[in-house]
SERO-4910 file (N, C-alpha, C, O; in steps of 0.05 Angstrom, whole numbers):
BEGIN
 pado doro    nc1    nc2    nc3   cac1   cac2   cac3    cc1    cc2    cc3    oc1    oc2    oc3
  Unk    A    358   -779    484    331   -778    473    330   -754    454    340   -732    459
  Unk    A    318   -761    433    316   -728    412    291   -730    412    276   -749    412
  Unk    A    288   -705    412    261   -686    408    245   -686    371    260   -673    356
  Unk    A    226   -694    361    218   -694    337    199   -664    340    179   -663    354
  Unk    A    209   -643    324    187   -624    321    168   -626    303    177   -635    282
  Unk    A    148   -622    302    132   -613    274    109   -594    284     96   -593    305
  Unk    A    109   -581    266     90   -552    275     53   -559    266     34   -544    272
  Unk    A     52   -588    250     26   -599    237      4   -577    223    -21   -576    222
  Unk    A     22   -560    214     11   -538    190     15   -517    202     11   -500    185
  Unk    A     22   -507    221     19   -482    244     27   -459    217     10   -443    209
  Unk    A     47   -461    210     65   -445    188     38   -444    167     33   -420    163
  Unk    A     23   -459    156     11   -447    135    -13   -440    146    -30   -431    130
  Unk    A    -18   -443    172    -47   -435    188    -39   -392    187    -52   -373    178
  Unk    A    -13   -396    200     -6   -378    203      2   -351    175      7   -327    175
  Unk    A      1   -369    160      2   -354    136    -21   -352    120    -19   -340     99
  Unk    A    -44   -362    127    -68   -361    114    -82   -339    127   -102   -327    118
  Unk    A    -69   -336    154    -93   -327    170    -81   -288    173    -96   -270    179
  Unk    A    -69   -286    170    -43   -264    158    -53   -257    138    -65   -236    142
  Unk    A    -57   -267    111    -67   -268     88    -90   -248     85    -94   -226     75
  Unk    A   -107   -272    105   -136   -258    111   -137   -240    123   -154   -226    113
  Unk    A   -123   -229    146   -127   -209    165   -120   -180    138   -132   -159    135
  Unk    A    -98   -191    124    -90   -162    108   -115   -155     85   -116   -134     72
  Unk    A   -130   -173     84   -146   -170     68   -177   -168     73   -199   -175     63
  Unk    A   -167   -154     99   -196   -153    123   -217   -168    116   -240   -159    115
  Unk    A   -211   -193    111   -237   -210    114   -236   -221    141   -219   -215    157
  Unk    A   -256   -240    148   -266   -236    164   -264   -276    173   -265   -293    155
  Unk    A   -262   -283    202   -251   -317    191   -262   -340    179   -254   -363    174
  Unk    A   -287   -324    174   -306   -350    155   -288   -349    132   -281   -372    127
  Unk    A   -282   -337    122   -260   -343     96   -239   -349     95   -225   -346     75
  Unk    A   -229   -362    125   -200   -372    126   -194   -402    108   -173   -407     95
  Unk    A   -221   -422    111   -214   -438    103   -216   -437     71   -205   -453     56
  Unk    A   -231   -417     64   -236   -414     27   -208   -401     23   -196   -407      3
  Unk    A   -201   -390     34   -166   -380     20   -152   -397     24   -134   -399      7
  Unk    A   -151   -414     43   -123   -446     41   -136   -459     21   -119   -473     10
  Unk    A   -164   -463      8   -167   -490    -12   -174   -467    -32   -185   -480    -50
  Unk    A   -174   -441    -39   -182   -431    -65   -171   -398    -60   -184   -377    -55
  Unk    A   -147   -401    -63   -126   -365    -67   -138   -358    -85   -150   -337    -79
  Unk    A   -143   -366   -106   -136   -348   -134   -162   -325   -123   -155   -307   -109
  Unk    A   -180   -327   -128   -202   -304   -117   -189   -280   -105   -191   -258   -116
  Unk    A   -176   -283    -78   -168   -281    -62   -136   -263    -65   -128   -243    -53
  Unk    A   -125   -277    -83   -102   -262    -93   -107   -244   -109    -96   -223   -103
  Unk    A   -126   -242   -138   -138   -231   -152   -146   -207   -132   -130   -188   -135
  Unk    A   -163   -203   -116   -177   -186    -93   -154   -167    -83   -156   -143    -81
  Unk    A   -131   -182    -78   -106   -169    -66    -87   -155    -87    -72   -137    -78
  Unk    A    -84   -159   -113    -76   -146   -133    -93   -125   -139    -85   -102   -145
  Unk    A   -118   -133   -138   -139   -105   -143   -129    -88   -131   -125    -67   -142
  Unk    A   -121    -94    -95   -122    -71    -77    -94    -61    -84    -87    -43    -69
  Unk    A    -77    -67    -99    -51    -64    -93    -54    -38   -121    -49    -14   -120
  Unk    A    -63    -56   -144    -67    -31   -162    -76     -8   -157    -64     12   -164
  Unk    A   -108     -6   -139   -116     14   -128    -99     33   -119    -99     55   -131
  Unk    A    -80     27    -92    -63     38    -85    -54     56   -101    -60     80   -100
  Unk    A    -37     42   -120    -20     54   -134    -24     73   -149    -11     93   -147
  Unk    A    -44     68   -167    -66     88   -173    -64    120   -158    -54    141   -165
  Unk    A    -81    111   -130    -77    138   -117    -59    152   -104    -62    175    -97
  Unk    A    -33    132   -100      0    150    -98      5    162   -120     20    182   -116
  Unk    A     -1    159   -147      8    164   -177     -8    190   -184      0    209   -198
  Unk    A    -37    186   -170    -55    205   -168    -47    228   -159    -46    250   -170
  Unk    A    -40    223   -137    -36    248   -110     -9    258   -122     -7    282   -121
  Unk    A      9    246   -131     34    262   -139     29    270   -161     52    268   -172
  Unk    A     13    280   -180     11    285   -198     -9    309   -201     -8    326   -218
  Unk    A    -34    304   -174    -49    326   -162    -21    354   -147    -24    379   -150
  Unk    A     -5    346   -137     16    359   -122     31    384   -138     39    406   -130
  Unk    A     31    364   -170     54    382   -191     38    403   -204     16    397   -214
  Unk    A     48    430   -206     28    441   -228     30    432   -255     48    418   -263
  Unk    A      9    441   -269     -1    427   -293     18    442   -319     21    467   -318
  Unk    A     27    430   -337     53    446   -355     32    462   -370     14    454   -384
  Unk    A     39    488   -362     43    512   -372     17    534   -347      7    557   -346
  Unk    A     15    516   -335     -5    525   -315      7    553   -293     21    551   -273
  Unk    A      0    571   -302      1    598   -290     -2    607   -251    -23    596   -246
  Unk    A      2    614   -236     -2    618   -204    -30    644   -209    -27    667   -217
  Unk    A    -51    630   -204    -77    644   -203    -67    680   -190    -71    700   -204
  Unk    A    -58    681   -167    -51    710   -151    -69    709   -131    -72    728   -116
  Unk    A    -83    687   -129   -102    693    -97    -86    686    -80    -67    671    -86
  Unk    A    -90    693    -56    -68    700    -31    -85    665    -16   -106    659    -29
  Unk    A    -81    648      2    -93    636     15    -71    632     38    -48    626     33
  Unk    A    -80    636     64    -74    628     87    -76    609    106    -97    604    118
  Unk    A    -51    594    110    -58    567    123    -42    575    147    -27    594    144
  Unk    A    -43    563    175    -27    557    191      0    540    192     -1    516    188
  Unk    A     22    552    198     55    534    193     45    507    203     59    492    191
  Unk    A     26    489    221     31    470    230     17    448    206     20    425    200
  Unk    A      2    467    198    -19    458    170     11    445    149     20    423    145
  Unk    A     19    472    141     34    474    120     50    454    125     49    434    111
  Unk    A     69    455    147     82    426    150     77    393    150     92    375    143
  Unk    A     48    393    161     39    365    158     35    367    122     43    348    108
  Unk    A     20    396    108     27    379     72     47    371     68     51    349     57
  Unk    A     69    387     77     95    385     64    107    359     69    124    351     53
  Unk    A     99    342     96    110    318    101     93    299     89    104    278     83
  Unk    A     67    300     84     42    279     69     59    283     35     61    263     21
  Unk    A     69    311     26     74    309      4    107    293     -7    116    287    -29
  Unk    A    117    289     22    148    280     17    143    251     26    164    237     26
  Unk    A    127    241     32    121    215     38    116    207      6    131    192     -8
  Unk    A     88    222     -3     81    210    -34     96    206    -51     99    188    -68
  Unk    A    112    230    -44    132    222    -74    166    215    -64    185    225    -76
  Unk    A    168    198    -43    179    173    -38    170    149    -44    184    129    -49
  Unk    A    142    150    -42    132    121    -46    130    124    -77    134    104    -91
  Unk    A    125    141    -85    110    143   -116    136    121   -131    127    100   -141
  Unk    A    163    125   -132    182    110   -145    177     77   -134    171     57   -146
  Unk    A    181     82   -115    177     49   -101    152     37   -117    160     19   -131
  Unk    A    124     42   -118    110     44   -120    102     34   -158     88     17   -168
  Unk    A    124     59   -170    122     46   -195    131     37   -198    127     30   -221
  Unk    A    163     20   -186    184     -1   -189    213     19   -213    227      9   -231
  Unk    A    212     41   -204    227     59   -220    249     65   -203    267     79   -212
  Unk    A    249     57   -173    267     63   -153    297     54   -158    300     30   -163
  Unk    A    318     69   -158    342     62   -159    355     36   -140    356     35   -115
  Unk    A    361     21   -157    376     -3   -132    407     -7   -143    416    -11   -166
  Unk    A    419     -6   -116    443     -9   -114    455    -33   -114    476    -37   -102
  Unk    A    442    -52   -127    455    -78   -119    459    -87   -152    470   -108   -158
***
């Protein structure tokens, strides 16, 4: 006897509903994104530019400005401070290449 599988959409339920979740809507709009993406994808490019935007932002907030001088005021932070910038700032500008598609690939 063989077994006939079929999943009867499960795979694009499951990918619609994924879709939606990343795009924190909410499930009244599950069925408007399986019969009408484009909105929807459009919405998700917005967010994606956004993004990028403020990784491009923040590493660029990070660099001093060319020809920009060190003021001489003293400011004091705590080492545990200083370390969480230093790792928020080595994150940014990891992503920043990815980010603008400038990342080196080895293939």
């Amino acid at each position: 006897m063989s077994v006939i599988t079929h999943d009867f959409g499960a795979d694009k339920r499951r990918t619609t509903r994924r879709f939606r979740k990343l795009l924190s809507l909410d499930a009244l709009h599950e069925a408007n994104v399986e019969a009408n993406p484009l909105p929807y994808l459009e919405r998700a490019s917005e967010r994606i530019f956004q993004l990028e935007k403020v990784v491009f932002e923040a590493v660029l907030a990070s660099r001093p400005a060319p020809g920009e001088t060190p003021s001489g005021e003293t400011v004091t932070i705590d080492a545990d401070e200083c370390r969480r910038l230093r790792a928020a700032l080595a994150i940014l500008e990891s992503a920043h290449p990815l980010v603008n598609g400038t990342e080196d690939k080895d293939t």
